[in-house]
C-alpha positions, 0 to 999 in steps of 0.5 A: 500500500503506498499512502501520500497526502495526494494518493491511496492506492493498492497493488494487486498480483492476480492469479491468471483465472481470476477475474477484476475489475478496476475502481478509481480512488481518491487521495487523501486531499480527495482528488482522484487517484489510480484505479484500485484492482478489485478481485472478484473471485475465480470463474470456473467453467464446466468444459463443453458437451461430450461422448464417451464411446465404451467397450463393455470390458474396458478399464474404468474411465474419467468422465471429466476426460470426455468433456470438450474445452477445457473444464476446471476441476472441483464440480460435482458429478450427477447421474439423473439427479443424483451425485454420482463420481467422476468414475466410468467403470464399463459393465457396472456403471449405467450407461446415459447423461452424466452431467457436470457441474462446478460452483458459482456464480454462475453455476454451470454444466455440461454433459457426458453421454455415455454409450457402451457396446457389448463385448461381441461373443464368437463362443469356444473352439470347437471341433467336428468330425463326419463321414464322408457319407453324413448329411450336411451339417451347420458348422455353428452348431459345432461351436461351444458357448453360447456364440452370437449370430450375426458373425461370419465364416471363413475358410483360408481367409475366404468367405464361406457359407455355415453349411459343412457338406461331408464328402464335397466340402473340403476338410479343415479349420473354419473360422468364425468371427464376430465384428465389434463396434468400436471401440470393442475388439473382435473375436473368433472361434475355429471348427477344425473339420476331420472327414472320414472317407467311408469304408469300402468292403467292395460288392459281393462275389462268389467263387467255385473251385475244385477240390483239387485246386490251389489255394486263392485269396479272397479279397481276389473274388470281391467285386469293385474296388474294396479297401485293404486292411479289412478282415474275414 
């Protein structure tokens, strides 16, 4: 404070987040003087509205992040007129409006909505073994779990149908995977197929020798074209 016959004045060091005004003052004799800082107090601001995009297993998350400008820190949190923290934790947490709210005057918020998508579920690996000779089958079926249906096949990294028709489809590793929305991953799941060519004993046949003939093997009197490694 500096104090002479002609002037009274203060001086001020303000914080940059404060906010002032200037008062004109009078010196002692009453003349006018230097203007006076005045300081009204800090003017906090909420930030801007702002979407959180969340994974059901994701990390727990600050929504104050999510706010747009630049908030101050110090408000309340509220979930449908309740208080609520500042914490997300995606698959606990309800998904909605959060609203934001730092102190006055004037008092002021702003908004994080809060969208959570499900984990996608392509179910467990699983495995199918057929004969050559089965009826088709649908390779969902072979999956463990309890996988959703909106995902996709693929064999070799090509796209192919659900059906596994044995003897014509080619034996191998399907893969099934469910697309998830961002920010959630994908997932997959294989059904390696093993298909069993059927046995063939060949078609009936018949033989007639003499008593006095040579001994002959059997599998020679069978018609078609019967495996080996069969037995009598």
């Amino acid at each position: 404070m500096i104090v002479n016959k002609h002037l009274l004045t203060f001086a001020c060091l303000l914080p940059l987040w404060a906010a002032a005004t200037t008062t004109p003052t009078k010196g002692l004799d009453g003349r006018r003087g230097a203007p006076a800082c005045v300081i009204r107090g800090a003017v906090l601001g909420p930030g801007t509205d702002g979407t959180a995009t969340l994974c059901s297993n994701g990390a727990p998350v600050q929504l104050i992040n999510y706010l747009g400008g630049s908030p101050d820190p110090g408000g309340t949190w509220t979930f449908g007129g309740n208080p609520v923290s500042g914490t997300f934790t995606p698959g606990t947490s309800t998904p909605g409006v959060y609203t934001y709210t730092v102190p006055g005057p004037p008092v002021a918020s702003a908004n994080v909505t809060v969208i959570v998508h499900t984990l996608p579920n392509a179910g467990t690996n699983g495995t199918a073994t057929a004969c050559s000779n089965d009826a088709p089958f649908n390779l969902f079926s072979k999956l463990g779990g309890t996988p959703d249906g909106s995902g996709a096949w693929s064999f070799g990294g090509n796209p192919v149908g659900h059906t596994f028709t044995p003897g014509t489809s080619t034996p191998g590793v399907y893969s099934y995977t469910v697309n998830g929305p961002p920010p959630c991953p994908h997932a997959a799941a294989t059904v390696p197929v093993t298909v069993n060519t059927l046995p063939n004993a060949g078609t009936n046949g018949t033989a007639t020798v003499c008593s006095n003939d040579p001994p002959f093997n059997l599998f020679s009197k069978l018609g078609g074209t019967a495996d080996g490694g069969g037995a009598w």
